[in-house]
C-alpha positions in Angstrom: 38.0 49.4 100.1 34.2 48.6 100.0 34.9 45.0 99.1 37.3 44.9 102.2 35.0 46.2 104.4 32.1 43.9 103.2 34.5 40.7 103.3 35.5 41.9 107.2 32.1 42.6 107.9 34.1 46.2 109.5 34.0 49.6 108.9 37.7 49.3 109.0 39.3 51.7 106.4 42.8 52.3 104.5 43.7 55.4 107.2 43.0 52.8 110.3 45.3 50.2 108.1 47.8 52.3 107.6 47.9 54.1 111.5 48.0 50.4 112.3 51.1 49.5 110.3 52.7 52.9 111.0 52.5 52.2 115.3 53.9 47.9 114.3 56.7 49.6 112.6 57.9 52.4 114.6 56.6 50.7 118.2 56.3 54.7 118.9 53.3 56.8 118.7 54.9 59.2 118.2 57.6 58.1 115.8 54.5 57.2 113.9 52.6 60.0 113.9 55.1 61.5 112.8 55.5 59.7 109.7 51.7 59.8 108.8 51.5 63.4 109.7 49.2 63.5 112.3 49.1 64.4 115.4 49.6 61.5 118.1 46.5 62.3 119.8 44.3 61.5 116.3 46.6 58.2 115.7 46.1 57.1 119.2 41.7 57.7 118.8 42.3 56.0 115.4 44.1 52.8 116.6 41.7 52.6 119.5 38.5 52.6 116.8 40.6 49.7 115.2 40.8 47.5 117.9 37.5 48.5 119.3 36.2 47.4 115.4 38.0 44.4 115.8 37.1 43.6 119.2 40.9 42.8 120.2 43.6 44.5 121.2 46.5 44.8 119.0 49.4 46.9 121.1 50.3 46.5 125.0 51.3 50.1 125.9 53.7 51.4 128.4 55.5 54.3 129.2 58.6 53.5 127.1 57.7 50.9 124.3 54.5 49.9 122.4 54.8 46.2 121.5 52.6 44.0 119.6 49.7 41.6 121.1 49.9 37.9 120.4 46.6 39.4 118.2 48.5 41.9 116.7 51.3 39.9 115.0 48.2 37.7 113.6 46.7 40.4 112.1 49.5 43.1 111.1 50.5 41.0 107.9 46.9 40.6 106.9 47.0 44.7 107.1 50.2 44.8 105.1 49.5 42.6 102.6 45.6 44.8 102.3 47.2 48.2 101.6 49.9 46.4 99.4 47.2 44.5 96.8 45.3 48.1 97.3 48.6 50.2 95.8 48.7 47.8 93.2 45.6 47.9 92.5 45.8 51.8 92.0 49.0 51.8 89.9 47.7 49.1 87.7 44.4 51.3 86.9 46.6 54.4 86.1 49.2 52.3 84.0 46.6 51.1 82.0 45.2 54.4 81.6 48.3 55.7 80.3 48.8 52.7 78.2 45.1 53.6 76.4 46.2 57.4 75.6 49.5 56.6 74.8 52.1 56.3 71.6 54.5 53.9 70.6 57.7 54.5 68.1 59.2 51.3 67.0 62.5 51.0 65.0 62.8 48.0 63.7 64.5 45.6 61.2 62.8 45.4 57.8 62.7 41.2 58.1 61.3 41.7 61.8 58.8 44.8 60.5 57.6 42.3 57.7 57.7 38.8 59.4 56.5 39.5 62.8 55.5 42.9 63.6 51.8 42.8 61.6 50.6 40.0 64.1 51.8 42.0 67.2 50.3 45.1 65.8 47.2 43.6 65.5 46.6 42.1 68.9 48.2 45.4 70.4 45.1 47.2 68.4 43.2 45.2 69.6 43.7 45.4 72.9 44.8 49.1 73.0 42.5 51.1 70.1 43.2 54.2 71.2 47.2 53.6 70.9 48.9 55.4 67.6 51.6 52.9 66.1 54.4 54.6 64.6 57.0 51.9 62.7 60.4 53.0 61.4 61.9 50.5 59.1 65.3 50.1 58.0 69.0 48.7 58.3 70.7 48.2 61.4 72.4 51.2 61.5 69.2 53.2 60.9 67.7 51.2 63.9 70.7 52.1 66.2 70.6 55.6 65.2 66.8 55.9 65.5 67.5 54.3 69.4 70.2 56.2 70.6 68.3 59.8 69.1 65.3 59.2 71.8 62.9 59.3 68.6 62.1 55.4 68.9 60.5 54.0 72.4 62.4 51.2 71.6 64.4 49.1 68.7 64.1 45.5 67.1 67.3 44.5 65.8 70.5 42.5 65.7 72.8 41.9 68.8 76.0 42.8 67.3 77.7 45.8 67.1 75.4 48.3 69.0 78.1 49.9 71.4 77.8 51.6 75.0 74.6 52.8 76.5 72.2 50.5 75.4 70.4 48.1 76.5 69.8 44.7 74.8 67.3 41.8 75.5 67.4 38.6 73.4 64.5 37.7 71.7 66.3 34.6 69.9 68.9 33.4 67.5 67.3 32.8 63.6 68.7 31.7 60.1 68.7 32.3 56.8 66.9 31.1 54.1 68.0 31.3 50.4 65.3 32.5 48.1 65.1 31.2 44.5 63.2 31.9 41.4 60.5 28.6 41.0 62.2 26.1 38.9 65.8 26.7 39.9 68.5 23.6 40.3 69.1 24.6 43.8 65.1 23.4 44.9 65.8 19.8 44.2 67.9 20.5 48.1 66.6 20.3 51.3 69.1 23.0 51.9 71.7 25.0 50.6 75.2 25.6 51.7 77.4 28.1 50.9 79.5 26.7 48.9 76.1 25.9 46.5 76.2 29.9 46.0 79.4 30.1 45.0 78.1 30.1 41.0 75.4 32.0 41.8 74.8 35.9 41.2 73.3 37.7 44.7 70.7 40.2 44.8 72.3 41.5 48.2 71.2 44.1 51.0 73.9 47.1 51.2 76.8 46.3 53.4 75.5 48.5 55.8 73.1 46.1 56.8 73.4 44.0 59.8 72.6 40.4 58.1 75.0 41.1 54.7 78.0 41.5 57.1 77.0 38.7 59.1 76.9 36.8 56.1 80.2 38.0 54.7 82.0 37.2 58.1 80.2 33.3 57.7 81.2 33.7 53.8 85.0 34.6 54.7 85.2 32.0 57.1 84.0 29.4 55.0 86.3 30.5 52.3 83.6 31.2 49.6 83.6 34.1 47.8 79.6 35.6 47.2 79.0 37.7 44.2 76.6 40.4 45.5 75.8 41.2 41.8 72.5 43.1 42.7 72.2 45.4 45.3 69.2 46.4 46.6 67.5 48.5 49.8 64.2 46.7 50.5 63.8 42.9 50.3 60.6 43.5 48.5 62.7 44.9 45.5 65.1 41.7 45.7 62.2 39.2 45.7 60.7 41.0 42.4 64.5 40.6 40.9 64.6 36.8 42.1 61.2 36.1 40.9 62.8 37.8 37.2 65.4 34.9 37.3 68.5 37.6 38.0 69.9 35.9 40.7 69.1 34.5 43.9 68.9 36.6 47.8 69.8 35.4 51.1 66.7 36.4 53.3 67.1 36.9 57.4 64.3 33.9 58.1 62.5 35.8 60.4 60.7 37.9 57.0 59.0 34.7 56.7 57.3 34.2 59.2 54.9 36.8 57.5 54.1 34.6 54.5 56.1 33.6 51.4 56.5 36.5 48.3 54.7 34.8 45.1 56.8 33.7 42.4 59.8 32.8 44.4 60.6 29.4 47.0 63.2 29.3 49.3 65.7 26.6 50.8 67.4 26.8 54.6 71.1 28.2 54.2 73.1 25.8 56.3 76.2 27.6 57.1 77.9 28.4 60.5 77.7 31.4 62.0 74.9 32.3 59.5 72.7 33.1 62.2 71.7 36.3 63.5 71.4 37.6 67.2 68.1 39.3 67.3 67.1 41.4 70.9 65.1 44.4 71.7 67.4 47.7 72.0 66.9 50.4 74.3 68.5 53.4 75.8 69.8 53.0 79.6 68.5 56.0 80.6 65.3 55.8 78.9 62.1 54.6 81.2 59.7 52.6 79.1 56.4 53.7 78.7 53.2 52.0 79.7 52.3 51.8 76.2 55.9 50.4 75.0 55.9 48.2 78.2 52.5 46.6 76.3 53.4 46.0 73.1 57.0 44.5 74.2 54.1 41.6 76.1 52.4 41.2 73.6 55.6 40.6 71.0 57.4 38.4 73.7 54.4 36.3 73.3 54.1 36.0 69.7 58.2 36.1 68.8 58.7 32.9 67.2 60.9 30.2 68.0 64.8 29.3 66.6 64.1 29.4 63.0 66.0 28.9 59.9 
């Protein structure tokens, strides 16, 4: 309020702001009194002070109806728009401190844990220092669960399949990529289809997993029967099998976008409706903390774009 004051060269101050905007609304004093929970005599000394401050006179009174001055409706949204910047002002300040002593639970895909998440961490670390991090990795179905429980501010996970009461916001659609031991016959492609992995054995995720039945629905559609050989719970463990020559993995594309795995290379799948529907899951009747609000700028600003 200094800084107004200063810039007004006035002694003005939020209480004659507000009795001001109180008697322009009401065009009562003692409608408006009322509301500010003073007495009329006190609102009608403040208002006075104002106009004496200002040098103008902002209400014509009479016996039924207080009105404003051609003065008055100059100045009344300049008042307004004062004690609005000023709130916001206020709430900002106490968001952020919130944000600063706060905690954020993240359930997430393990692609979208491994391809994006570190960089958003980072700059969320960075920004907020005093912030503990909590991220839950897993399978659709452990993200969902992990959401609709209350134990994870928020989830990172496919579209598809979560059900009533929650809330979804689309980050983007994203591909597949095929990954393949170095040296394969499939690398001589640009891409792979398919139909190319017909031959081939699969190290696969567990069926459980959102991308393997999004891949089985674009493999029954297509006609092409995949043999999930392998089966595995963390890509990690199917990369180290690929990079051992036992097969080959279809890989959500958005686990590359935190660096290739040594030992392996990978080709685009080019199939249709290979593509998952990634989006940010919350509860509807959850409010999101200052601190989850953050870090969901932060990764809206660093989610990549389409990928495949």
């Amino acid at each position: 309020m200094d800084d107004l004051n200063r810039s007004l060269g006035l002694d003005l101050s939020t209480r004659h702001l507000r009795a001001l905007v109180a008697v322009a609304e009401y065009s009562n004093f003692a409608a408006a009194a009322t509301d500010l929970g003073i007495s009329q005599p006190t609102l009608t000394r403040t208002v006075r002070k104002a106009e004496d401050m200002l040098g103008v006179t902002l209400f014509t009174r009479t016996t039924r109806r207080v009105a404003l001055t051609a003065a008055g409706r100059e100045f009344m949204p300049i008042a307004e728009r004062l004690l609005s910047d000023l709130g916001l002002g206020i709430r900002n300040i106490r968001e952020l401190a919130d944000v600063e002593r706060g905690q954020v639970v993240i359930a997430s895909l393990m692609t979208i844990a491994h391809g994006i998440l570190p960089t958003v961490i980072r700059q969320f670390a960075e920004q907020y220092p005093s912030v503990a991090v909590e991220l839950r990795e897993g399978v659709q179905a452990r993200v969902l669960e992990e959401v609709r429980g209350g134990s994870a501010d928020f989830g990172l996970g496919d579209s598809a399949d979560v059900g009533e009461h929650l809330e979804l916001e689309a980050l983007g659609e994203h591909g597949f990529r095929i990954a393949l031991p170095n040296g394969h016959r499939l690398l001589r492609r640009k891409s792979v289809s398919l139909n190319d992995l017909a031959e081939e054995r699969l190290v696969s995720m567990p069926t459980e997993a959102a991308a393997r039945r999004t891949l089985d629905v674009a493999a029954l559609a297509a006609g092409v029967i995949l043999n999930s050989h392998f089966t595995v719970g963390q890509f990690t463990t199917a990369f180290q099998l690929v990079a051992e020559g036992l097969g080959a993995a279809i890989i959500p594309a958005t686990y590359f976008n935190g660096g290739h795995p040594d030992n392996v290379s990978s080709r685009p799948l080019k199939a249709p409706g290979a593509v998952q529907h990634l989006s940010v899951i919350s509860r509807q009747d959850r409010v999101v903390t200052p601190a989850a609000a953050a870090f969901l700028s932060i990764l809206r600003d660093c989610w990549p774009a389409k990928s495949g």
